[in-house]
C-alpha positions in Angstrom: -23.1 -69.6 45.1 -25.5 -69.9 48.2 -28.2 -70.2 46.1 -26.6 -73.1 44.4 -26.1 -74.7 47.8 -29.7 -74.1 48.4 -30.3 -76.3 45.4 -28.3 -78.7 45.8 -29.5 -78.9 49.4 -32.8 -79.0 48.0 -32.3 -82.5 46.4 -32.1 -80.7 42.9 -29.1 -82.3 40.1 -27.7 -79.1 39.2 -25.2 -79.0 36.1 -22.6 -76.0 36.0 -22.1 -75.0 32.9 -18.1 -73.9 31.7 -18.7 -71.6 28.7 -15.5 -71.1 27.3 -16.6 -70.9 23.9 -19.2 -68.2 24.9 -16.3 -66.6 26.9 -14.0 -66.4 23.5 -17.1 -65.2 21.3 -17.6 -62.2 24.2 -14.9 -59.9 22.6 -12.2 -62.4 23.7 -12.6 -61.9 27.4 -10.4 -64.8 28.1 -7.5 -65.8 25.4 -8.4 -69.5 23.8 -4.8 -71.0 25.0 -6.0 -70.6 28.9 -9.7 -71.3 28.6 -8.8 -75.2 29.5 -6.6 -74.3 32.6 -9.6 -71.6 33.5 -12.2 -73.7 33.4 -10.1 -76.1 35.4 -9.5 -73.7 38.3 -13.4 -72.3 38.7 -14.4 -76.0 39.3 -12.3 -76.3 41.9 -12.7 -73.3 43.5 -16.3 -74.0 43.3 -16.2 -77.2 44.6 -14.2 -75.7 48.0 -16.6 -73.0 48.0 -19.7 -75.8 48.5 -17.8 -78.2 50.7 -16.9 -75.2 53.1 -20.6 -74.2 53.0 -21.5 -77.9 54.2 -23.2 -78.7 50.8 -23.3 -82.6 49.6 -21.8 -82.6 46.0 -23.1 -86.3 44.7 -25.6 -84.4 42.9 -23.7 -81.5 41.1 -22.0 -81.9 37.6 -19.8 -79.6 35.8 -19.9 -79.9 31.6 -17.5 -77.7 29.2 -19.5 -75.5 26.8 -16.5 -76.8 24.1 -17.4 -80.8 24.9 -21.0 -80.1 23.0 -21.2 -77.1 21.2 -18.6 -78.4 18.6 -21.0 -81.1 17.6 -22.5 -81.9 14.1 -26.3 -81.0 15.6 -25.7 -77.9 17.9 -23.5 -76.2 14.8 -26.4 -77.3 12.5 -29.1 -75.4 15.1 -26.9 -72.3 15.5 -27.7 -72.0 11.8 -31.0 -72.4 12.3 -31.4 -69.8 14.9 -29.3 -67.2 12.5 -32.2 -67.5 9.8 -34.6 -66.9 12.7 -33.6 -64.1 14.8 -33.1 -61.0 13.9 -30.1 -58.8 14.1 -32.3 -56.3 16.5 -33.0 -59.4 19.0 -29.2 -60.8 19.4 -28.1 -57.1 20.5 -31.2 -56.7 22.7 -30.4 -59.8 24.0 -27.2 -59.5 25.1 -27.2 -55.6 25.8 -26.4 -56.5 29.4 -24.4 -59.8 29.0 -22.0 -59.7 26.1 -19.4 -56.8 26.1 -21.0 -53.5 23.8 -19.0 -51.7 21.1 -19.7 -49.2 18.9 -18.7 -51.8 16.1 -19.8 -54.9 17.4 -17.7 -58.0 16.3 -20.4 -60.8 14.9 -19.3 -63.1 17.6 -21.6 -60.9 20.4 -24.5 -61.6 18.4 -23.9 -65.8 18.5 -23.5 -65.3 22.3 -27.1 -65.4 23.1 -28.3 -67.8 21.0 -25.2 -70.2 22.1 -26.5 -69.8 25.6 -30.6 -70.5 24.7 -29.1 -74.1 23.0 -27.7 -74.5 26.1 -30.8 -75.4 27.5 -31.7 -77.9 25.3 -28.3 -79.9 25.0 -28.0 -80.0 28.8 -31.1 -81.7 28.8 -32.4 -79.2 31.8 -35.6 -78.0 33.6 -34.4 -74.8 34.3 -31.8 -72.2 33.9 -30.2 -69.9 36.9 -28.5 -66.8 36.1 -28.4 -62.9 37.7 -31.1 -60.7 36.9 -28.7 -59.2 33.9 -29.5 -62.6 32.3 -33.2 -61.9 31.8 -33.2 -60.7 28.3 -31.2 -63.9 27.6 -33.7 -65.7 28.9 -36.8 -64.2 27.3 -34.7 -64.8 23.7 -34.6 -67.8 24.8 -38.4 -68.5 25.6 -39.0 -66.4 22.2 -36.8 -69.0 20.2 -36.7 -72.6 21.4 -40.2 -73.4 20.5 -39.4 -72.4 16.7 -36.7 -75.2 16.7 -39.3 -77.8 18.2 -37.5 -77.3 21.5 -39.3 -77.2 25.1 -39.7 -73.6 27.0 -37.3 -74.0 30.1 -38.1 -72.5 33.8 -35.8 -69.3 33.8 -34.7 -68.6 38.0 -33.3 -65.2 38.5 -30.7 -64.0 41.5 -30.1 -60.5 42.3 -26.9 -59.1 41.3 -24.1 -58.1 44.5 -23.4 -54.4 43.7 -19.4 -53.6 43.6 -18.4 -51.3 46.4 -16.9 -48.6 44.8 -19.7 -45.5 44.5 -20.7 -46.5 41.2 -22.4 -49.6 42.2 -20.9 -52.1 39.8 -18.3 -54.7 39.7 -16.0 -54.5 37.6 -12.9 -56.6 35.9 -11.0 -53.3 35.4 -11.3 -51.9 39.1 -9.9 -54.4 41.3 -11.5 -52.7 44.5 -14.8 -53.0 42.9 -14.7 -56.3 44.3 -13.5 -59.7 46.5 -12.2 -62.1 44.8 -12.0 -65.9 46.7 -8.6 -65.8 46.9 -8.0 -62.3 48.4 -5.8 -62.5 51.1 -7.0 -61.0 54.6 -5.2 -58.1 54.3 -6.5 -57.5 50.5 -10.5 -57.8 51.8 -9.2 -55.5 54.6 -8.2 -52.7 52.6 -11.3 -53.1 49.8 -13.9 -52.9 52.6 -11.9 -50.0 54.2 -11.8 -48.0 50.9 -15.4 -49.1 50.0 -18.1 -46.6 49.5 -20.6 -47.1 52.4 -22.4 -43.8 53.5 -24.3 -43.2 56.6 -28.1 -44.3 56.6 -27.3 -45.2 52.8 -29.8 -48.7 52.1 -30.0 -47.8 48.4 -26.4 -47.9 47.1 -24.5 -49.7 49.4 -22.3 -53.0 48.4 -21.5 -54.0 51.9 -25.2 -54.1 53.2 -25.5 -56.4 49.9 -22.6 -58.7 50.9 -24.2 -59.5 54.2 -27.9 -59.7 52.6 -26.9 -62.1 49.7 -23.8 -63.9 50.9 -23.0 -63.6 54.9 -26.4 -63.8 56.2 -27.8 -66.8 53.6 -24.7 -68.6 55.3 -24.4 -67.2 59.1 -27.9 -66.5 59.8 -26.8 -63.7 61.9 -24.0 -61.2 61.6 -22.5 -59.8 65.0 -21.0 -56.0 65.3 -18.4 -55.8 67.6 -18.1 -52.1 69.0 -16.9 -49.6 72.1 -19.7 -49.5 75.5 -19.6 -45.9 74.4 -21.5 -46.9 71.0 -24.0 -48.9 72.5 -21.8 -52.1 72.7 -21.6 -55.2 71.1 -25.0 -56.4 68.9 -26.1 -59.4 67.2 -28.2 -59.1 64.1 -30.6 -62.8 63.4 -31.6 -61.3 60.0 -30.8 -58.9 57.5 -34.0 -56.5 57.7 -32.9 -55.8 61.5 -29.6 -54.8 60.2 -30.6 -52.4 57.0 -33.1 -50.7 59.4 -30.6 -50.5 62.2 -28.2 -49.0 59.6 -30.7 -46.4 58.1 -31.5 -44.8 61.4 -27.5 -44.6 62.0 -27.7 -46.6 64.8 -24.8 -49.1 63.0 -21.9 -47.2 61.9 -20.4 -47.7 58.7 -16.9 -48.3 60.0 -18.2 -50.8 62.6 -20.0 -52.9 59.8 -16.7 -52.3 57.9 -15.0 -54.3 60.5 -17.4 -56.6 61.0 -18.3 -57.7 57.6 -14.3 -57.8 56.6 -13.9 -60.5 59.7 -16.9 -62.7 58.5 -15.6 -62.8 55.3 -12.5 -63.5 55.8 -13.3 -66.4 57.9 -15.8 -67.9 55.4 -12.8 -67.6 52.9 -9.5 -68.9 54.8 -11.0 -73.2 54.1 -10.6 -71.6 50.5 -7.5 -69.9 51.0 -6.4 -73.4 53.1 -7.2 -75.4 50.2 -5.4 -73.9 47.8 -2.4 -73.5 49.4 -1.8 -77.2 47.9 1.3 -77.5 45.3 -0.9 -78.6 42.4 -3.7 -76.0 43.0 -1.2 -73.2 43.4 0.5 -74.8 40.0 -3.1 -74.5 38.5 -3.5 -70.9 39.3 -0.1 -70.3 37.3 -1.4 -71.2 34.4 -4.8 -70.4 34.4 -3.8 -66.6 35.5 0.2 -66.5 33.8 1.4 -63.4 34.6 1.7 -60.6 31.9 4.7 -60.7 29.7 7.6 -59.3 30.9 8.1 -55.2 30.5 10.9 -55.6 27.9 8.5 -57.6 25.2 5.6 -55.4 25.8 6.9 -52.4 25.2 6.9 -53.3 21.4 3.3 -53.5 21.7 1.6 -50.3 20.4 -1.6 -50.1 22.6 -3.3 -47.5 24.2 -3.4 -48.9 27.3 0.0 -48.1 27.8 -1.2 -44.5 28.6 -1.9 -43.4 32.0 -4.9 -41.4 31.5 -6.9 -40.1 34.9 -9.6 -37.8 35.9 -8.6 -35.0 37.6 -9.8 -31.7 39.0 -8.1 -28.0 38.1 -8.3 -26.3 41.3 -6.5 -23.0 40.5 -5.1 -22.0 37.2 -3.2 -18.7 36.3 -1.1 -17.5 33.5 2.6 -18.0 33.3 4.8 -15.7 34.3 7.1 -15.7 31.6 5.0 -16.9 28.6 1.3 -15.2 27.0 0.0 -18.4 25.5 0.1 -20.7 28.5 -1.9 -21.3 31.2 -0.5 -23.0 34.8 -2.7 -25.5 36.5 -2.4 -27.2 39.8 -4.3 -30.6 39.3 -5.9 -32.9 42.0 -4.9 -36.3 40.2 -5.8 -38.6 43.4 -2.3 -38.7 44.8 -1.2 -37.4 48.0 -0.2 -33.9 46.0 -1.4 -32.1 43.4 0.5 -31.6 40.1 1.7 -28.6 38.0 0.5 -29.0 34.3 1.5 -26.0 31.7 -1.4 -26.5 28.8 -0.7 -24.1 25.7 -4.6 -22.4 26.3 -4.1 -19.1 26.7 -6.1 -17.3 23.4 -8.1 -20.2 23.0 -9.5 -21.0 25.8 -10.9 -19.4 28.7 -9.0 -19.3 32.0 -12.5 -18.8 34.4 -13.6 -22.0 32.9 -11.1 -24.2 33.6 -11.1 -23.5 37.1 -13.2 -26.6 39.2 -12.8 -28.2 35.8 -12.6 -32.1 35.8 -11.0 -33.2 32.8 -8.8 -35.6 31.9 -5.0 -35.5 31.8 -1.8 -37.8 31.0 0.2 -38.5 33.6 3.0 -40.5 32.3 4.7 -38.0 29.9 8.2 -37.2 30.6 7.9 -34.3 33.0 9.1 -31.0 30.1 10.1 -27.5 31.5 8.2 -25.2 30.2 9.1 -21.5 29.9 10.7 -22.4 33.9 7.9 -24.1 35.4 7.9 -27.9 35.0 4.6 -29.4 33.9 3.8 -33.1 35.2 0.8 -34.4 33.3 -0.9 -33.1 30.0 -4.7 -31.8 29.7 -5.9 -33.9 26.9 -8.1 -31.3 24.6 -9.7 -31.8 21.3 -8.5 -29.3 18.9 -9.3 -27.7 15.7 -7.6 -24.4 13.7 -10.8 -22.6 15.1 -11.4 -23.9 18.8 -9.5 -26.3 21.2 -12.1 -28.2 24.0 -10.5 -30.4 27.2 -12.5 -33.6 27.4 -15.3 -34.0 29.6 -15.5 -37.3 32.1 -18.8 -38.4 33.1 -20.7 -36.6 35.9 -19.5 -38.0 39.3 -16.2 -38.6 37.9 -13.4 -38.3 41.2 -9.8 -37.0 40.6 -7.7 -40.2 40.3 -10.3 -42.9 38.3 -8.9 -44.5 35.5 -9.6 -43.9 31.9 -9.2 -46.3 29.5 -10.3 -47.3 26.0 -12.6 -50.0 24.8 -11.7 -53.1 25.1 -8.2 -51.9 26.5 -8.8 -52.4 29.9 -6.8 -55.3 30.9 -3.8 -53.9 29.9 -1.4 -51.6 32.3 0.1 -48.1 31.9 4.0 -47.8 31.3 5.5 -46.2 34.2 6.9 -43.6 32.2 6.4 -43.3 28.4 10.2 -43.8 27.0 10.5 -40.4 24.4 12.6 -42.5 22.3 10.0 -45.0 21.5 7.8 -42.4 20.8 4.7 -44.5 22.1 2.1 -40.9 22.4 3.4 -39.8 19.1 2.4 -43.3 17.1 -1.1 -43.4 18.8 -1.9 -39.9 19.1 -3.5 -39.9 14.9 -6.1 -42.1 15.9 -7.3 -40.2 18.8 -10.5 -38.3 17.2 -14.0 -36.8 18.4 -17.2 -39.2 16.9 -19.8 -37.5 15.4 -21.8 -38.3 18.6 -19.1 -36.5 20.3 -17.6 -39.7 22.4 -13.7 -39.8 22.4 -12.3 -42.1 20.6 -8.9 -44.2 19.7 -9.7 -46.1 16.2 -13.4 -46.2 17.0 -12.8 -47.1 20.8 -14.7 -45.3 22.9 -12.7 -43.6 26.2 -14.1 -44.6 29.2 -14.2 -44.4 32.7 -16.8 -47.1 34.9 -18.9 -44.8 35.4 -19.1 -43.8 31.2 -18.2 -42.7 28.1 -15.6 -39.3 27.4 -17.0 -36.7 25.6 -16.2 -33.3 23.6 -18.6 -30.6 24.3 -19.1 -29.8 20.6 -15.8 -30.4 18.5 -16.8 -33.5 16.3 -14.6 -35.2 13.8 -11.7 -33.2 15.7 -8.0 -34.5 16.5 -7.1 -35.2 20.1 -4.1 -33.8 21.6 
């Protein structure tokens, strides 16, 4: 967004573009019913966003993809490109863009050509995106000319890294992120959680909040602190600041502090503004809350499984029973939890200790020969071998796990027995013959990666 101001500052018309059609054809990101409301409520949080930067707006348009792209000529040219451009270019094009599957729906490979026609019915001189645009952009350079279209000027922005550890924002991990309208005490405890390691420059989202965002707008960014630590210091640029920070002379909770106060003051005009009756109304129906428990429930999804990461960190045999095995499992929580796993014979106990694996954790606790098992160690299994799964390297006990294009959706507190929720999704839980996990050819995921099965493929998950 400062960059836009900078434009706009600049002299330059500048024409936001509303893609809600691109936003459907992207696996359905957004649900077609609400794309009207959405596109309602990002022009006017964009519009308080530039005012409380001090940018003049007489020279800034917003246009909704739907208002052209339904036209006679455009549908006529998004033939055209289809008999041009191969099926190798649209997924290359939008490998960084449009959501991946292993079974890509047809509509991901109309995003990118949608987005090169862009260019041409806006009438434009140049397109801005991130740098995760750039294949985009070269499909676009690649493609125009063969429809008697102009080349456009393509201007690329650095993407803001998330601040959890692995580096990228997310729509599944809230704290991978700040959102406009996060209260103060919300950007308070997302910076306080946020990964930011001493003398780290390389992977660090707070240094790149104040590079791209506070210091474009402040010019400076002060670090309040003890006499003890040197005292208070004012930084006039950002290179002052990463250097300062790499030789440890900044510490991370002091820039903590410092970045969550100048962020939440260049939000609260934001906050202010829509605080209004109608604006709050707009953010009802744009975001509607999710249906109430009682109706969802019906819903047979595997989202409503509370799969985590976790780490075995001492595992013995059960007293009273030769084929199980007793874990205690670091799930994230304040204490660990006692899982009973049927392994004993089939798998060895040395090599589930350390272990990360994954486990379900919202089973109905079962006693199990006397000793009560709270989560399950989810294992693919065959008559001749049973494997736990494996979670990407640098997985942490407590991260999600989810299933493609399942994220949105939240885990039931408690799987009722009686519905028997695990029992109807548990037959399409199977190892790919590339040995990703898999619910109905879904992959299993956590953000940092795909689950996987050592070497069990085409097996049954259990």
């Amino acid at each position: 967004m400062t960059k836009i101001a900078d434009f706009l500052k600049a002299g330059c018309k500048v024409t936001i573009l509303f893609a809600d059609l691109h936003a459907y054809l992207d696996n359905m990101k957004a649900p077609w019913e609400l794309l009207e409301k959405r596109a309602q409520y990002y022009q006017k949080v964009i519009q308080s966003m530039l005012r409380t930067l001090g940018v003049p707006l007489d020279k800034l348009k917003f246009v909704k993809g739907t208002d052209y792209q339904l036209s006679r000529e455009y549908t006529l040219d998004v033939y055209k490109l289809s008999s041009l451009v191969t099926e190798h270019d649209a997924r290359k094009a939008g490998a960084e863009v449009v959501k991946q599957a292993s079974t890509s729906l047809l509509s991901g490979l109309l995003y990118p050509g949608l987005q090169a026609l862009d260019e041409e019915y806006l009438d434009v001189d140049a397109q801005f995106g991130g740098v995760d645009q750039r294949k985009i952009f070269v499909y676009a350079e690649k493609y125009l000319p063969m429809l008697g279209y102009k080349k456009r000027i393509h201007l690329m922005n650095p993407m803001v890294p998330g601040l959890t550890e692995a580096g990228k924002m997310s729509a599944s991990d809230e704290d991978s992120k700040i959102d406009i309208l996060d209260s103060p005490e919300s950007v308070k405890r997302k910076l306080k959680k946020a990964f930011c390691e001493p003398g780290n420059i390389e992977r660090n989202g707070i240094l790149s909040f104040c590079k791209y965002v506070l210091f474009p707008v402040n010019n400076e960014l002060g670090i309040e602190r003890k006499e003890e630590y040197g005292g208070n210091v004012t930084f006039k640029n950002y290179d002052d600041l990463e250097k300062a920070f790499e030789k440890q002379d900044v510490h991370p909770g002091d820039l903590k502090l410092s970045v969550q106060k100048a962020l939440n003051k260049l939000l609260e005009p934001i906050r202010k503004d829509f605080e209004k009756p109608e604006l709050k109304t707009l953010i009802a129906q744009a975001y509607p809350p999710p249906p109430k428990k009682g109706a969802a429930l019906e819903e047979i999804v595997p989202s409503r499984l509370d799969l985590r990461v976790g780490k075995i960190i001492s595992v013995e045999k059960h007293p009273d029973a030769d084929s199980l095995f007793v874990e205690t499992v670091d799930l994230g929580e304040e204490e660990p939890r006692t899982v009973v796993s049927g392994l004993a014979g089939l798998y060895p106990m040395e090599k589930l200790l350390d272990r990360v694996a994954v486990f379900m954790c919202n089973l109905k606790p079962v006693k199990m020969r006397g000793v009560m098992s709270l989560a399950m160690l989810m294992c693919a299994s065959t008559p001749e071998a049973v494997e736990p799964l494996e979670p990407p390297s640098g997985s942490c006990p407590g991260e999600r796990v989810y299933f493609e294009g399942h994220e949105e959706g939240q885990p039931d507190e408690k799987l009722n027995p009686k519905k028997k929720i695990w029992e109807k999704l548990q037959p399409d839980l199977f190892v790919s013959n590339s040995l990703v996990a898999q619910w109905q050819e879904c992959n299993m995921m956590t953000k940092l990666g795909n689950v996987t099965c050592p070497t069990l493929k085409k097996a049954p998950i259990k």
